[in-house]
Residue frames relative to the residue before (quaternion, step in Angstrom):
aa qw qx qy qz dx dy dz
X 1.0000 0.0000 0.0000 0.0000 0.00 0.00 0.00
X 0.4374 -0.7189 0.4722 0.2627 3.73 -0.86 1.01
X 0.6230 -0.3341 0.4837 0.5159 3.75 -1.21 0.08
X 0.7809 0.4844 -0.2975 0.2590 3.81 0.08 -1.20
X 0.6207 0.5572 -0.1694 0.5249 3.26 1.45 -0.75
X 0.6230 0.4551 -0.3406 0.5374 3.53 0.95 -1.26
X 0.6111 0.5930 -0.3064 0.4255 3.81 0.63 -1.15
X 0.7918 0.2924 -0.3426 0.4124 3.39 0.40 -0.42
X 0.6593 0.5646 -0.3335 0.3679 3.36 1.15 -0.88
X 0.4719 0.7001 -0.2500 0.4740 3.54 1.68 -0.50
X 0.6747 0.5359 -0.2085 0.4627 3.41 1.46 -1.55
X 0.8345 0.1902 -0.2657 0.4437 3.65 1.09 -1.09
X 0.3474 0.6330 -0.5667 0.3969 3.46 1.22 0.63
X 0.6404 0.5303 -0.3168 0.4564 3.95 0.76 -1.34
X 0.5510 0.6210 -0.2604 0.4930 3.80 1.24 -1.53
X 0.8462 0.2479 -0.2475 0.4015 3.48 0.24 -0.68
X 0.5987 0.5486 -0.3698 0.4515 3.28 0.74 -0.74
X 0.7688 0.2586 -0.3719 0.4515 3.83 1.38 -0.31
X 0.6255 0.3937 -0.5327 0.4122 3.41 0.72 0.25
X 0.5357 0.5207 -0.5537 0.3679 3.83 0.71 0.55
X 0.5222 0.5528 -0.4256 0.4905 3.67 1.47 -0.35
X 0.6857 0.4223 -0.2609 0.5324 3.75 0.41 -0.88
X 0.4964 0.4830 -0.4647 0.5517 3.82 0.62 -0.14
X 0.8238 0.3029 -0.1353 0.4597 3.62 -0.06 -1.39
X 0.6516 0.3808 -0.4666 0.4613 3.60 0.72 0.58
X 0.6574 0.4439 -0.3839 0.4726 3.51 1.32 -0.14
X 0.3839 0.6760 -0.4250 0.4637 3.23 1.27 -0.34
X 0.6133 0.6670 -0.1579 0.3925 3.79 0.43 -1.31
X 0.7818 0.3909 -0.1011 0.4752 3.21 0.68 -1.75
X 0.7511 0.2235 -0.3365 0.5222 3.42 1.07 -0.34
X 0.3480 0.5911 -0.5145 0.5146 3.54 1.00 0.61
X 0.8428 0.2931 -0.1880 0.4104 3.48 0.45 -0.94
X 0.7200 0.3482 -0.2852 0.5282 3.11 1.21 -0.18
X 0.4655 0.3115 -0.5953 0.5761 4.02 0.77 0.78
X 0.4198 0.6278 -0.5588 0.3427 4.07 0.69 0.47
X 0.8199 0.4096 -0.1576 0.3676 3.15 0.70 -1.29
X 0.2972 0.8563 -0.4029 -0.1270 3.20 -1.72 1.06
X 0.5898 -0.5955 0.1359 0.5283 3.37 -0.60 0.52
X 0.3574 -0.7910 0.4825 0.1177 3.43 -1.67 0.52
X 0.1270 -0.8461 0.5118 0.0776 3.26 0.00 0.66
X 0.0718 0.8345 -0.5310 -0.1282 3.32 -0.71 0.72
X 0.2244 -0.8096 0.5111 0.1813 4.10 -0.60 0.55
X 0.2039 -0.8476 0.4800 0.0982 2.48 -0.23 1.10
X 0.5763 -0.6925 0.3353 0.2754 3.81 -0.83 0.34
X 0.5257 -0.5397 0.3828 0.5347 3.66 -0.87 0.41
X 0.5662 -0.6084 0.4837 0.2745 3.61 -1.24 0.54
X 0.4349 -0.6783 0.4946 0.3258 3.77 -0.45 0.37
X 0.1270 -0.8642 0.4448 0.1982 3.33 0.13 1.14
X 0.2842 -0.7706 0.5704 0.0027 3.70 -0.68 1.75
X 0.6273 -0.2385 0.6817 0.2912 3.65 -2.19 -0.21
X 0.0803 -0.6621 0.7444 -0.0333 3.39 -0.98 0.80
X 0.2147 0.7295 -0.6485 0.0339 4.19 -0.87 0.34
X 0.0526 -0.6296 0.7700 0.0890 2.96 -1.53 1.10
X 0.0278 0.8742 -0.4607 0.1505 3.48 -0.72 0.65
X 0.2223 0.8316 -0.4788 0.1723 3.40 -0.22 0.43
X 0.1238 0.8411 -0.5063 -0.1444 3.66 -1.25 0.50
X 0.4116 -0.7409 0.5116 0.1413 3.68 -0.37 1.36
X 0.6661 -0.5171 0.4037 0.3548 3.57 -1.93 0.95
X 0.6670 0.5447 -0.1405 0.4885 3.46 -0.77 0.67
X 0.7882 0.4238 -0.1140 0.4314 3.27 0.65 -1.73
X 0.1697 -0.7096 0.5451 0.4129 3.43 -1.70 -0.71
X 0.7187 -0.5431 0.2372 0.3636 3.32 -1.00 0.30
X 0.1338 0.7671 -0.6269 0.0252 3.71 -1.09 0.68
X 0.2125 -0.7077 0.6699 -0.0726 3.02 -1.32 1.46
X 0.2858 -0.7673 0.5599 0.1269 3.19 -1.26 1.21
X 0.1167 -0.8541 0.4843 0.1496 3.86 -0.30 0.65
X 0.1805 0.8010 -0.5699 -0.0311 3.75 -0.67 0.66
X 0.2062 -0.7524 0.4596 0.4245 3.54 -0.73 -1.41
X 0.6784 -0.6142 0.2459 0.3195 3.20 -0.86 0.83
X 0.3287 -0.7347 0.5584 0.2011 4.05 -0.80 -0.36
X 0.6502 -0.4607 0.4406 0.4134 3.31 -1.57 0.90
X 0.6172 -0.5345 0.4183 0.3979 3.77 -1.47 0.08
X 0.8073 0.2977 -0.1301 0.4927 3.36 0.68 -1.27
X 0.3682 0.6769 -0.5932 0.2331 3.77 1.26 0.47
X 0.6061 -0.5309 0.5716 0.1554 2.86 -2.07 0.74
X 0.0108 -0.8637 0.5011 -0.0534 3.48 -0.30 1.83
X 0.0299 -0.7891 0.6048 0.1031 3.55 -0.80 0.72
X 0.8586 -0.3269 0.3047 0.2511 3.28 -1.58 0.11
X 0.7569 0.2861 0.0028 0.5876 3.07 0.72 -1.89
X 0.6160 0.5424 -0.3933 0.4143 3.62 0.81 0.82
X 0.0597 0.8431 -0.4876 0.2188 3.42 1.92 0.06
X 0.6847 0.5228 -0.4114 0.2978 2.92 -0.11 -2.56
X 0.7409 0.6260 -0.2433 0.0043 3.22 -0.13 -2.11
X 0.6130 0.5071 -0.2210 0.5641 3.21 1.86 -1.16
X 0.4895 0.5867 -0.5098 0.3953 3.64 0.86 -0.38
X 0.1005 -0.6846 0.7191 0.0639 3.96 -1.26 0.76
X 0.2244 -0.7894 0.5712 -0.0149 3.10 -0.99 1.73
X 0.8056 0.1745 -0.2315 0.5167 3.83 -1.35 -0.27
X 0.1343 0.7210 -0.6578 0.1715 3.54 -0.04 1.25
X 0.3836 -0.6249 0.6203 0.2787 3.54 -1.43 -0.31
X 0.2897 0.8164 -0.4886 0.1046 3.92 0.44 0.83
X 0.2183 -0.8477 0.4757 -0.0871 2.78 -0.55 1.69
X 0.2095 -0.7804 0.5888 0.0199 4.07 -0.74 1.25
X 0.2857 0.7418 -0.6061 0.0285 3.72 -0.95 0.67
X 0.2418 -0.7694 0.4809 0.3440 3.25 -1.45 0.51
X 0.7608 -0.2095 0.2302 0.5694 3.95 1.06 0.30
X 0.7933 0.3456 -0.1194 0.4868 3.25 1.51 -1.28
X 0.6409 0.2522 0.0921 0.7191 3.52 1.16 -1.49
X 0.1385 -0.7577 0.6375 -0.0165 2.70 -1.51 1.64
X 0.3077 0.7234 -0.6178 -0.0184 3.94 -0.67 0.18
X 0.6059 -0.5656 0.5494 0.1058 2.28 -2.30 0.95
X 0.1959 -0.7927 0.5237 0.2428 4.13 -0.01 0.75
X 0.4912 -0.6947 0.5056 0.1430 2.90 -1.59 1.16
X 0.3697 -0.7051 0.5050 0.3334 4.16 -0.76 0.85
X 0.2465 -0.8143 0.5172 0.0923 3.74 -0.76 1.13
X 0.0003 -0.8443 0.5083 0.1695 3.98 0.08 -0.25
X 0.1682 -0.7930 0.5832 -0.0517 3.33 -0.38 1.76
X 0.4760 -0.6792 0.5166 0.2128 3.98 -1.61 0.49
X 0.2691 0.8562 -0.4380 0.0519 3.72 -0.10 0.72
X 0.7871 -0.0906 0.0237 0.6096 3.14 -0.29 1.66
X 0.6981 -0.4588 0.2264 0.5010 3.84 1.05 0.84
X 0.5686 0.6590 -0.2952 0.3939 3.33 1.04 -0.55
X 0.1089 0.7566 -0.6249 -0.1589 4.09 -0.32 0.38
X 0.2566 -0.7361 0.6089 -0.1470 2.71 -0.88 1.46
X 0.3075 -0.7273 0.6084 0.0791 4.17 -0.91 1.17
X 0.0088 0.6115 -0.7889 0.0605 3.32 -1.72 0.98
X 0.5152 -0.6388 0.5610 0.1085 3.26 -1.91 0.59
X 0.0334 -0.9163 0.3990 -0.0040 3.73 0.04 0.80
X 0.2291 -0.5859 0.7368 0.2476 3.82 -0.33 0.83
X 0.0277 0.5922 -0.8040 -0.0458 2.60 -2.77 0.58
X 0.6595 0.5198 -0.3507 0.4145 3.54 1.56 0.52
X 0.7367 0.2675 -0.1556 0.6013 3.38 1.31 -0.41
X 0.4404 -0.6892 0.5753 0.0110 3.14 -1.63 1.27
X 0.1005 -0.7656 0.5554 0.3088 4.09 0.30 0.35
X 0.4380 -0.6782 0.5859 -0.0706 3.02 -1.82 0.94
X 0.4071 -0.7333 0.4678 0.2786 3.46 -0.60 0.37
X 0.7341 0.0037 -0.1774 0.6555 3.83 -0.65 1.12
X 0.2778 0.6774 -0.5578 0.3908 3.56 0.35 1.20
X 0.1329 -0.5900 0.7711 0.1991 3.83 -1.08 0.38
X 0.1691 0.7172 -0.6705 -0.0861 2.88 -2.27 0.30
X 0.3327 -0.7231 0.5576 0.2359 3.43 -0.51 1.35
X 0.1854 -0.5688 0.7688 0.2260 3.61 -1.55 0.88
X 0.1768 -0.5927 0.7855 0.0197 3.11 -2.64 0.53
X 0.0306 0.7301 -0.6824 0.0193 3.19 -1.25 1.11
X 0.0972 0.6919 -0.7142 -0.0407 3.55 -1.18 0.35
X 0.1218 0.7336 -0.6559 0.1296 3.54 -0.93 1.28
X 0.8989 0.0552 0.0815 0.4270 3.63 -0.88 0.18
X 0.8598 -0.4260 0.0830 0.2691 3.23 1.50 1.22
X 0.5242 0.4479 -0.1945 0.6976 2.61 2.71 -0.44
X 0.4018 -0.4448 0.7137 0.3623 3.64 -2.28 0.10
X 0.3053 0.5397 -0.7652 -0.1731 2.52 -2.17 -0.80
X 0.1380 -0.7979 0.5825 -0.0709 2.43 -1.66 1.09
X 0.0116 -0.8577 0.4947 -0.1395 3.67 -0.71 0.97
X 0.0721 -0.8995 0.4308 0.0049 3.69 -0.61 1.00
X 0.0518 0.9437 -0.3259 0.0207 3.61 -0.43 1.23
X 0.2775 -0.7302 0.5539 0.2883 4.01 -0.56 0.53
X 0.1582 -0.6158 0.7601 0.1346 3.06 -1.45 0.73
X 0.3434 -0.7958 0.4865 0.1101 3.32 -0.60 2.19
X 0.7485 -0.4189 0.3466 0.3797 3.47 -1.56 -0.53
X 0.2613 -0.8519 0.4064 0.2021 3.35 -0.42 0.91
X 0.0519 -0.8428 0.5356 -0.0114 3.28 -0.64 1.62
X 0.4811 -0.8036 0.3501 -0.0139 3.25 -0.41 1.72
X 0.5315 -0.6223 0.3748 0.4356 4.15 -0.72 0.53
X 0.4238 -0.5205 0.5833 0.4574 3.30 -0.94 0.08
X 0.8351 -0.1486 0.2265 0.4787 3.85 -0.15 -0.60
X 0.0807 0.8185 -0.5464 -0.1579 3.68 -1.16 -0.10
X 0.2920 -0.8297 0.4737 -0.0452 3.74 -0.87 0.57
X 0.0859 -0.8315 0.4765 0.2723 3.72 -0.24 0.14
X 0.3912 -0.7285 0.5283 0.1928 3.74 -1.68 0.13
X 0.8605 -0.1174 0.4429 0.2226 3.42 -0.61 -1.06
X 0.3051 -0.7838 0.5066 0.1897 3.26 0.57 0.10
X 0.7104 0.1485 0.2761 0.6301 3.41 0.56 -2.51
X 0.2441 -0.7734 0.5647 0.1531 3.90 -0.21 1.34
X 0.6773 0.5314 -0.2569 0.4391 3.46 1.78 -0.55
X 0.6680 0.1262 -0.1485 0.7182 3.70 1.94 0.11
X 0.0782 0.8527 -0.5163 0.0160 3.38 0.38 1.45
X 0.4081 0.5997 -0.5308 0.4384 3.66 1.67 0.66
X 0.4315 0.6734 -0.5210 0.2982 3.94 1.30 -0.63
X 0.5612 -0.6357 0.5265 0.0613 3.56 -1.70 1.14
X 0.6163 0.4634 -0.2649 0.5790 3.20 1.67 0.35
X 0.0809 -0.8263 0.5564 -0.0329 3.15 -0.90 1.23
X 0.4048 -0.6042 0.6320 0.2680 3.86 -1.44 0.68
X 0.1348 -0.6269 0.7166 0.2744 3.84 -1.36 0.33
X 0.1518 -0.6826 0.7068 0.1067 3.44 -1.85 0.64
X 0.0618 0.7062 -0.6954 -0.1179 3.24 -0.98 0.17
X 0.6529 -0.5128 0.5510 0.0845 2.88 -1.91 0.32
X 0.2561 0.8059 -0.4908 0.2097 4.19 -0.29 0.77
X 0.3240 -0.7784 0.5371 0.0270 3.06 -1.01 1.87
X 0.4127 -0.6966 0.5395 0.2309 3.91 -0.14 0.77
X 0.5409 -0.5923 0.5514 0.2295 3.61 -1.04 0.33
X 0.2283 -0.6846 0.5783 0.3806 4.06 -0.08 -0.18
X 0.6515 0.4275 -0.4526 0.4335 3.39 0.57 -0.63
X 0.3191 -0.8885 0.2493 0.2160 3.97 -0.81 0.79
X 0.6337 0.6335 -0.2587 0.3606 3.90 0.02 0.19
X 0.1165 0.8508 -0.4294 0.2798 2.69 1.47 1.58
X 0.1111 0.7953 -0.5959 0.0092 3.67 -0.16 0.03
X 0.1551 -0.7620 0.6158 -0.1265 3.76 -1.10 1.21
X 0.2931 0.7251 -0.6106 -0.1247 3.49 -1.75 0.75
X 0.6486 -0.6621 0.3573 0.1149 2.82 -1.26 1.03
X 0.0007 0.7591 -0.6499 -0.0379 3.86 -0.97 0.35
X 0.0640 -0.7960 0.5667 0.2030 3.67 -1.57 0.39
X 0.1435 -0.8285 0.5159 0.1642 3.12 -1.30 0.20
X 0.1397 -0.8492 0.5092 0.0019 3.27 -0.46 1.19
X 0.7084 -0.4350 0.0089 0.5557 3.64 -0.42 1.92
X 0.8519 -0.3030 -0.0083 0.4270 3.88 -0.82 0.15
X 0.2692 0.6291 -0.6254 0.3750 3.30 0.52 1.31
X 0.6155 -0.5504 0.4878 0.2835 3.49 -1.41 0.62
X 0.6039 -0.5144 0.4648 0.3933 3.85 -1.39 0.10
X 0.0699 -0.7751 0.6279 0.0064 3.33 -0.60 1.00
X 0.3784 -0.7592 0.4790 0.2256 3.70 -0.87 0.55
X 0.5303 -0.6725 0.2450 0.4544 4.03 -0.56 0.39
X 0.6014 -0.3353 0.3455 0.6376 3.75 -0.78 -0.33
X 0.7492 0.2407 -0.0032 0.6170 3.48 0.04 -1.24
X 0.0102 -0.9282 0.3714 -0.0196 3.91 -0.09 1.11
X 0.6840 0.4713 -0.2407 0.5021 2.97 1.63 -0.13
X 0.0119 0.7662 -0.6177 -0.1765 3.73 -1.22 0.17
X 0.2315 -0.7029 0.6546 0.1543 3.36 -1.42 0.19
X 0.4967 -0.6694 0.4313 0.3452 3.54 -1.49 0.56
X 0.3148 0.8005 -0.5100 0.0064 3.39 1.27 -0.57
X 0.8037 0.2046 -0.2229 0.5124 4.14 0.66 -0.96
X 0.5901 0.5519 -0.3770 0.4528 3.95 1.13 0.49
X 0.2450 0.8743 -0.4134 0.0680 3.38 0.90 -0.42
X 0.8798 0.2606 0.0670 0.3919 3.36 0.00 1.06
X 0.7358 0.5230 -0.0639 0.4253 3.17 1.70 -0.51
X 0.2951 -0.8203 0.4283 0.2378 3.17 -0.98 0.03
X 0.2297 -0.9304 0.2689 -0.0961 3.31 -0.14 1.38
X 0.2532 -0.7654 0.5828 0.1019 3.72 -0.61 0.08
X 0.0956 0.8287 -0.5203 0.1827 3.93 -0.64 1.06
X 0.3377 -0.6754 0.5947 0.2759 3.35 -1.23 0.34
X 0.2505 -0.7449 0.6122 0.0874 3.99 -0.90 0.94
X 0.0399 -0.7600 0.6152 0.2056 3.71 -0.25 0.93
X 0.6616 -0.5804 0.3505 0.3203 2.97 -1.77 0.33
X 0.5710 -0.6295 0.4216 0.3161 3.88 -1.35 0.55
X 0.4025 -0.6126 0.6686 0.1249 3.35 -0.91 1.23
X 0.2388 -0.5124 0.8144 0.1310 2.84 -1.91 0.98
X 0.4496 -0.7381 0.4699 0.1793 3.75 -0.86 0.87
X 0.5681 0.5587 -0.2790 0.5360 3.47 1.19 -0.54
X 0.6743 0.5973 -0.2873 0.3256 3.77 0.87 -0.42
X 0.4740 -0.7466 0.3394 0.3204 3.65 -0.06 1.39
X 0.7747 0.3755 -0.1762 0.4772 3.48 1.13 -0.93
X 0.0829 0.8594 -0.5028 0.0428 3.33 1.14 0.81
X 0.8201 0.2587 -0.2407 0.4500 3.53 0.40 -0.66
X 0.4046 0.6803 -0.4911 0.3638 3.58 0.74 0.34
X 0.8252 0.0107 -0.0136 0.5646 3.43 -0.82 1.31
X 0.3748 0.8202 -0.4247 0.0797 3.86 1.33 0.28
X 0.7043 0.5165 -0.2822 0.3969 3.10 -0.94 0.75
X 0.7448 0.3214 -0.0762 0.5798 3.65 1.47 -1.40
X 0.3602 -0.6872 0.6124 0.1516 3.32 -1.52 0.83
X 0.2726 -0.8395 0.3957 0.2536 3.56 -1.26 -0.24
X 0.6566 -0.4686 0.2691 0.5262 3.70 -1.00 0.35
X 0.6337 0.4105 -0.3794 0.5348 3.15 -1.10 1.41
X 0.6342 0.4482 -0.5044 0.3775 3.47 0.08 -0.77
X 0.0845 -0.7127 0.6696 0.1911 3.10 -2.17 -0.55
X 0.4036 -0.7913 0.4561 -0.0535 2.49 -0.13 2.74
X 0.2080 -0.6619 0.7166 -0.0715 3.65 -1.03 1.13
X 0.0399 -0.7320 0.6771 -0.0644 3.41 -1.21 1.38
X 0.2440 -0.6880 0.6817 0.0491 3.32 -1.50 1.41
X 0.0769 0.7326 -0.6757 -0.0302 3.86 -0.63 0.64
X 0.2829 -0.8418 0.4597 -0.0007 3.47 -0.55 1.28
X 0.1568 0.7537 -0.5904 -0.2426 3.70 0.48 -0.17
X 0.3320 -0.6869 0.6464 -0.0084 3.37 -1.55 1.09
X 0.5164 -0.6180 0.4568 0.3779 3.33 -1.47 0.22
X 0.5743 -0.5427 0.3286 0.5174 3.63 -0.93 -0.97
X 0.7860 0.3073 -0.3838 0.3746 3.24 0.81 0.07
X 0.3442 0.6481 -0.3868 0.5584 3.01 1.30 0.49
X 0.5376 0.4581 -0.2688 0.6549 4.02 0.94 -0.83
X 0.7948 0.4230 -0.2023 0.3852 3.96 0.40 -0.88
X 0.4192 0.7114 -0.2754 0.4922 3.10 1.70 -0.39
X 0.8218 0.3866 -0.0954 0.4076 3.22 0.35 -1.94
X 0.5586 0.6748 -0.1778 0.4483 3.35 1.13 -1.28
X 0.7712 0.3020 -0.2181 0.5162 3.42 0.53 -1.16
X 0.6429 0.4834 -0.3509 0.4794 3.95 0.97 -0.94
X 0.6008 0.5018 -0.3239 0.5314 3.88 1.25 -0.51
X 0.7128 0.1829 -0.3743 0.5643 3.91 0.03 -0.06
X 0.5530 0.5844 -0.4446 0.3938 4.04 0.64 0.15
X 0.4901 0.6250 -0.2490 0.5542 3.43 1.84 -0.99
X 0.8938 0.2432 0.0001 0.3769 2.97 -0.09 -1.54
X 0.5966 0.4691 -0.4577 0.4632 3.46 1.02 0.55
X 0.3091 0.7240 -0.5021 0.3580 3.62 1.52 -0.20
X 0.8447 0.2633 -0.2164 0.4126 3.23 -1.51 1.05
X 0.5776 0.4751 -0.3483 0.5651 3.92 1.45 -0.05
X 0.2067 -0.7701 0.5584 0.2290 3.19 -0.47 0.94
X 0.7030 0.3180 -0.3059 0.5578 3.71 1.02 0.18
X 0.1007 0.6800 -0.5985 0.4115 3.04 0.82 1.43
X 0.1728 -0.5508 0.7464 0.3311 4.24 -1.41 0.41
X 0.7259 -0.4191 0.5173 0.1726 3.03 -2.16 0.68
X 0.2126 0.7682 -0.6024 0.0417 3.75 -0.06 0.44
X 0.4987 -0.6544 0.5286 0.2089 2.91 -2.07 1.57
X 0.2202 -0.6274 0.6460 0.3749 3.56 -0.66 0.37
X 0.5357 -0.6031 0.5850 0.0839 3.44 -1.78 1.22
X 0.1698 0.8282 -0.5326 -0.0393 3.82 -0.07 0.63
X 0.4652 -0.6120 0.5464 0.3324 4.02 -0.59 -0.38
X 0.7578 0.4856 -0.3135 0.3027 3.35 0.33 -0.74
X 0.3621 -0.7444 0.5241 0.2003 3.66 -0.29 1.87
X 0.7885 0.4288 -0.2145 0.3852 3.40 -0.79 0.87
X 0.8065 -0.0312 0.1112 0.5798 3.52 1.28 -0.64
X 0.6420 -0.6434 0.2102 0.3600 3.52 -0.76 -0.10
X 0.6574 0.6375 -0.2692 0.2982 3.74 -0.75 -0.44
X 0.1655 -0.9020 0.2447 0.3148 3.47 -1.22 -0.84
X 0.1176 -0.8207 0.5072 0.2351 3.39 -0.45 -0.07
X 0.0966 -0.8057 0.5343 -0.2368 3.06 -1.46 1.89
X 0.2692 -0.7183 0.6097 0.1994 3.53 -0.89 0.69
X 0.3197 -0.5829 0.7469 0.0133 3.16 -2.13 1.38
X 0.2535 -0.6666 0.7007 0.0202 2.81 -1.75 1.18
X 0.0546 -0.8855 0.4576 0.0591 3.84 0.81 0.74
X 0.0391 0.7279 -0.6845 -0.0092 3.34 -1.37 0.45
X 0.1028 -0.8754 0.4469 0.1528 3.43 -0.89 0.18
X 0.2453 -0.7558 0.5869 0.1553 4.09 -1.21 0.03
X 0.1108 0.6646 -0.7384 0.0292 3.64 -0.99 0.07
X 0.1553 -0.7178 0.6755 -0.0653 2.74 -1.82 1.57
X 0.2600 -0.7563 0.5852 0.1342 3.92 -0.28 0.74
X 0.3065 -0.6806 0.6500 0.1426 4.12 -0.05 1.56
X 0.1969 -0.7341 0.5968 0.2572 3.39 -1.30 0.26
X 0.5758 -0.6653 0.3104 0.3599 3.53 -0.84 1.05
């Protein structure tokens, strides 16, 4: 056989063997793509529930926010706030001893008027119970909380940021916290950083469940406002200068289960490999909660 002859027969052996590769990869694609289809899913109207956030702290009086919840995929705007707000309820606080009936207030926010429920007969207490009542639009609910013993930091202080650039303008707060021995302690936290409002942490809640009893040392990051574009920038640390306000709340347990579960539901939003988490509420009958604080506070002044 001559060079000229092998050469070609070489050319449509190679020739075929690649258009049989390019056959069988298109072959594939429409194999895989008469695989595919769209999914539609319909989702049902939402059961339209009571929503309460509620809550009444040592010291304090009680206030309960009333709305109602909303379909998943409704279309929410701004100026439609008002709408979820439920108004001329009957929302009744007691602790066993003292009854009152809360009064509907109507407050301006950001244009928006927006209703809350206000005691002016009862004062929460520490280790107190109090049963809430609601009756709005034909429905109860009902829900009962303690506002436990409040069990305060031992002290707190700040460090460094970077142990490797301890001239850096960022700083970490620690604080200091003896556990009860007795167990079922459950705590959230809020900061305040010079005339900014309490903000709560990303993750805001703690339990004693693997401290029990101890005395400890921790870092306390700082409270996110959630609306803020630059939320994770520098997250967690304050800076020299500030003046760092601590809230330590003690909380019940389902009140601790409340937050906890509605806080990794929050913050898993947008992960598509996120698990599905129930948020835990209290209220028999509808959604949300209502809980007693046992507040205490710190303030540290950073030098500049």
């Amino acid at each position: 056989m001559n060079d000229d002859v092998k050469s070609k027969r070489e050319f449509v052996q190679h020739g075929s063997t690649a258009e049989w590769i390019m056959i069988c990869c298109l072959a594939a694609v429409f194999i895989l793509a008469s695989c595919t289809k769209d999914i539609t899913i319909n989702l049902p109207p939402a059961q339209e529930k009571l929503v309460v956030e509620g809550h009444i702290s040592t010291g304090q009086p009680p206030y309960v926010l009333l709305s109602k919840n909303s379909d998943f995929y409704s279309t929410f705007y701004l100026d439609s706030i008002a709408n979820f707000f439920v108004h001329d309820a009957v929302v009744i606080v007691s602790d066993g001893t003292i009854t009152d009936t809360l009064t509907e207030l109507f407050f301006d926010t950001a244009g928006v008027t927006v209703s809350a429920y206000i005691g002016f007969g009862i004062i929460g207490q520490e280790e107190k119970t109090y049963t809430l009542t609601v009756q709005a639009e034909g429905k109860t609910l009902t829900s009962v909380t303690t506002i436990p013993k409040a069990n305060p930091l031992d002290s707190v202080w700040w460090q460094p940021a970077s142990s490797e650039n301890p001239d850096d303008t960022l700083i970490r707060l620690v604080c200091r916290y003896s556990d009860p021995t007795a167990p079922g302690n459950y705590v959230r936290y809020f900061t305040k950083v010079n005339s900014e409002p309490f903000y709560p942490g990303y993750y805001s809640t703690f339990s004693d469940d693997l401290v029990n009893g101890t005395t400890f040392n921790f870092t306390l990051d700082r409270g996110v406002n959630r609306s803020d574009s630059d939320l994770f920038n520098n997250y967690g640390l304050f800076q020299r200068g500030d003046t760092i306000g601590v809230g330590w709340y003690g909380i019940d347990r389902a009140q601790y289960d409340f937050w906890r579960t509605l806080e990794s539901e929050i913050n898993g939003q947008g992960n598509p490999f996120a698990t599905p988490v129930f948020v835990q509420g209290n209220i028999n009958g509808g959604l949300g909660i209502w809980g007693g604080y046992a507040p205490t506070y710190k303030s540290l002044i950073v030098p500049k």
